[in-house]
N, C-alpha and C positions, 0 to 999 in steps of 0.2 A: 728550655735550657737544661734543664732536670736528664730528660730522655737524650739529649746529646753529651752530659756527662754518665750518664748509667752504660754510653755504646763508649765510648772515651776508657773507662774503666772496665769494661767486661764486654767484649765487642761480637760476644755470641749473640746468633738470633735464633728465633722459635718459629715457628709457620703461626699466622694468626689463622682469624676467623672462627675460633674455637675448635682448631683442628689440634692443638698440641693437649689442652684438657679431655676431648674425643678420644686421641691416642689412646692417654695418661688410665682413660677412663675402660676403655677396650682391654688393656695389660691389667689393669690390677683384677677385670671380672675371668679369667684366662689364669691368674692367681688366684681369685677366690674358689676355683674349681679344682684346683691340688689340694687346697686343706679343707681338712675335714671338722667336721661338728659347729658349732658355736665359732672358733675360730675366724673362721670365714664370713662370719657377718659384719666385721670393721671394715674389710677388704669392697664388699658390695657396697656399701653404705659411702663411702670415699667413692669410688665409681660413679653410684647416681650423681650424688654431692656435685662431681667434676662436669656431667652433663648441663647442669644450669647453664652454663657460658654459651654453649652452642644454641640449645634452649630459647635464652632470652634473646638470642640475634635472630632465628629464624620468626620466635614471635612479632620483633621490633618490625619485619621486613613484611610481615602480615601473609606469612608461608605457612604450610598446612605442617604443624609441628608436629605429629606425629608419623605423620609419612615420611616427610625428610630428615627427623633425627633417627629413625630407623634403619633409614638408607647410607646416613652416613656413617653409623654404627655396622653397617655390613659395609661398605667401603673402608672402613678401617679394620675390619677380619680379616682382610684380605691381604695380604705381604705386598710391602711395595706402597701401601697407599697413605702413605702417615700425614701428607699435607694437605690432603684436604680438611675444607671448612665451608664454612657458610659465608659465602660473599654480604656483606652488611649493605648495601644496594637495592641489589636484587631477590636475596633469599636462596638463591640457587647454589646447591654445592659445587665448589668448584676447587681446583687444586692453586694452596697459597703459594707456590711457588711461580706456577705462571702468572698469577696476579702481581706478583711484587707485595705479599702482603706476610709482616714479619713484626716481631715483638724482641724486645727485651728479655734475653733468659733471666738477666738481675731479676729485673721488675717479676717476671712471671714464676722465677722460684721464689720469690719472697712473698709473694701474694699468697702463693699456698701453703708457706708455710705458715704468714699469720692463722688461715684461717684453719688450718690445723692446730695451732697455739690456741686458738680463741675459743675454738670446739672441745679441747681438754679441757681450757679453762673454766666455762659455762659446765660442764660435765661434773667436774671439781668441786664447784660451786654447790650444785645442786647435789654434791653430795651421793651420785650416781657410780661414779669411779673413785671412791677418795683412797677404797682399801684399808680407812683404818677406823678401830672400832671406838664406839666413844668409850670412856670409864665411867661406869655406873649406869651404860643405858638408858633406859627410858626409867629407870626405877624412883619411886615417891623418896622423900627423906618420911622418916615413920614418925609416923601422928600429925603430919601433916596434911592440909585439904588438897585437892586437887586444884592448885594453880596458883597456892596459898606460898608465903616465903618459908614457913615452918613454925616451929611453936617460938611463939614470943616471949 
């Protein structure tokens, strides 16, 4: 009922079989090659990231996943080929538009941008990106021991 209200509300679709992540995945490595330095390692890393989907379909299908994500990664270099995916069946790349095989843009823009949210946030967390400096550092209060509350 969910997915008949998500086309009800927002009646775009996306090519499935992990050919719109593929795309997604192809374009931003195509932008990570304009920027330069350090820059360009968020771009790559969001890339790989987007491959899992196709990934886990071709492994589910018990497909030789490095041959075939290769291929569909040069099927998607290619202008013109943006709907292919990995038939979930077979394993076989095949183009989702002759399949009849289509997703929710709602569902599949939100999906990445949780996990875009969730990857700041864990990053956040751990303090990796927080950007801001603590007050006082790692510095002892004086005359105190190492792990000690200070002088009593």
């Amino acid at each position: 009922m969910h997915a008949t209200r998500n086309i009800l509300m927002d009646p775009r679709l996306v090519a499935g079989g992990g050919a719109t992540e593929m795309e997604l995945s192809v374009r931003l490595g195509e932008k990570a090659k304009s920027v330069e330095g350090v820059a360009q390692w968020p771009y790559k890393a969001v890339a790989t990231a987007l491959e899992v989907i196709p990934r886990t379909l071709i492994q589910n299908c018990g497909g030789n996943t490095i041959r075939s994500l290769t291929a569909l990664r040069a099927k998607h270099a290619t202008p013109g080929n943006i709907t292919w995916g990995v038939d979930g069946n077979s394993g076989e790349l095949v183009d989702m538009k002759e399949l009849g095989i289509y997703e929710s843009y709602l569902v599949k823009s939100q999906s990445i941008k949780t996990a875009v949210e969730t990857a700041i946030m864990l990053l956040r967390i751990d303090k990796v990106v927080s950007g801001v400096k603590r007050a006082g550092g790692q510095q002892q209060q004086q005359g105190a021991a190492p792990g000690s509350m200070g002088p009593v």
